[in-house]
C-alpha positions as a Markdown table, in Angstrom:
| # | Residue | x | y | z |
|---|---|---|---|---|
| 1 | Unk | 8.7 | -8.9 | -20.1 |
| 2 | Unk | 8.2 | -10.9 | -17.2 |
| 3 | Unk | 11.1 | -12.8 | -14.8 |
| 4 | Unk | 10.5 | -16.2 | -13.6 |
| 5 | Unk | 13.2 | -17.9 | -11.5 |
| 6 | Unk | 16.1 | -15.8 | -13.7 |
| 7 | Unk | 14.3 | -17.3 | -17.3 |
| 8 | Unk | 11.8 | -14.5 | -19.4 |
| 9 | Unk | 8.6 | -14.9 | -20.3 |
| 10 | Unk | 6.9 | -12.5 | -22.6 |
| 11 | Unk | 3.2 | -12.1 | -23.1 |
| 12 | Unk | 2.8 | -12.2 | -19.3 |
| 13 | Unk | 2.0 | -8.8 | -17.4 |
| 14 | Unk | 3.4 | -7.5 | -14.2 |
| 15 | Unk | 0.9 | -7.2 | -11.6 |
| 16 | Unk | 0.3 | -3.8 | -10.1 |
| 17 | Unk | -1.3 | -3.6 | -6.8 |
| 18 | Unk | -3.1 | -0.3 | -6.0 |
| 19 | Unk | -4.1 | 0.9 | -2.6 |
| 20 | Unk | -5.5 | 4.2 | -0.8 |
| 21 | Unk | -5.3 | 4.8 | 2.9 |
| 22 | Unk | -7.1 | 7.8 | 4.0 |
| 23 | Unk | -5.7 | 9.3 | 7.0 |
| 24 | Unk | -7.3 | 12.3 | 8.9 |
| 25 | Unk | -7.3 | 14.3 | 11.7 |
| 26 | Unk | -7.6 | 17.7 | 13.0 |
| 27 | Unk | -4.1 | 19.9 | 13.8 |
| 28 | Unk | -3.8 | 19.5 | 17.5 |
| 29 | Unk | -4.8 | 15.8 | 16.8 |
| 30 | Unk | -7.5 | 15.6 | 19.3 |
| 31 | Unk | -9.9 | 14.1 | 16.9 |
| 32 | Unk | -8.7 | 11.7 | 15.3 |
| 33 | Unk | -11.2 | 9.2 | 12.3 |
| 34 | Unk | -10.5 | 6.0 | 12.0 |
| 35 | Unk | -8.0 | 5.3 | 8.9 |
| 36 | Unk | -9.9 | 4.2 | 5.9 |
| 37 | Unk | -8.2 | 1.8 | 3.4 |
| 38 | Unk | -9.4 | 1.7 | -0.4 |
| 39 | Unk | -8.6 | -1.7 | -2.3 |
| 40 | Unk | -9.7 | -3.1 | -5.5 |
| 41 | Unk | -11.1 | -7.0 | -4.5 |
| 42 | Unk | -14.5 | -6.5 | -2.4 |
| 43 | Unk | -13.1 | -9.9 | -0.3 |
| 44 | Unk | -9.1 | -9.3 | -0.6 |
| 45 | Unk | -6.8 | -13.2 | -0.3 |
| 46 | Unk | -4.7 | -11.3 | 2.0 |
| 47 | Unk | -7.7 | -10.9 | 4.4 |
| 48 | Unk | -9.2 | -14.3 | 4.5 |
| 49 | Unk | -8.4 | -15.6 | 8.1 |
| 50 | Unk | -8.8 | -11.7 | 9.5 |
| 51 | Unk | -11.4 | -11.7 | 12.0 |
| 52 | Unk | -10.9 | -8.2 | 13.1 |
| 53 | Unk | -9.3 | -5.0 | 11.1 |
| 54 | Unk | -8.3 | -1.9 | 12.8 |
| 55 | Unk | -9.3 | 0.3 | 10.0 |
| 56 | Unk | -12.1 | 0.1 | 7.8 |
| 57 | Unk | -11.8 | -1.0 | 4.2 |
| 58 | Unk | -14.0 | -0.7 | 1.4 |
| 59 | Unk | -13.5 | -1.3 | -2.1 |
| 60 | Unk | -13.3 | 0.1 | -5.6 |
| 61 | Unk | -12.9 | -0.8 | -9.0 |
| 62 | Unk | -9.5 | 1.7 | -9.3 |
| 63 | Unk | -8.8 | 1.3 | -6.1 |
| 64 | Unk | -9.8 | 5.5 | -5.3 |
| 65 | Unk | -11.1 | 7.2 | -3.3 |
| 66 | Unk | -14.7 | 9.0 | -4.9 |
| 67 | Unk | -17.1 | 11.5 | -3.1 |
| 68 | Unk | -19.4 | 8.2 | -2.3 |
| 69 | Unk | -16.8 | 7.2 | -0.2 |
């Protein structure tokens, strides 16, 4: 069941959004890789106008992180 402005609507699914961030770096922190995000849509709405991102994204189809990446 989905809510619309207090009123159900059935038949209708409730979007799930599904990301990984990959953070990593070694124990003292001196070395430090630049955070990795993991989304599903290879050109996301969210990033149209973003002319620069501090952390590298790539995408996948479950939104995971594989041995490719």
């Amino acid at each position: 069941m989905f809510t619309v402005k207090k009123t159900l609507v059935s038949g209708a699914k409730i979007p799930k959004g599904h990301l990984t961030v990959w953070l990593a770096a070694n124990a003292d922190g001196s070395q430090k890789l630049p955070p990795l995000v993991v989304g599903k849509s290879q050109n996301p709405r969210c990033l149209k106008h973003v002319k620069h991102l501090p952390v590298k994204y790539v995408n996948n189809r479950n939104s995971w992180m594989t041995g490719e990446i």
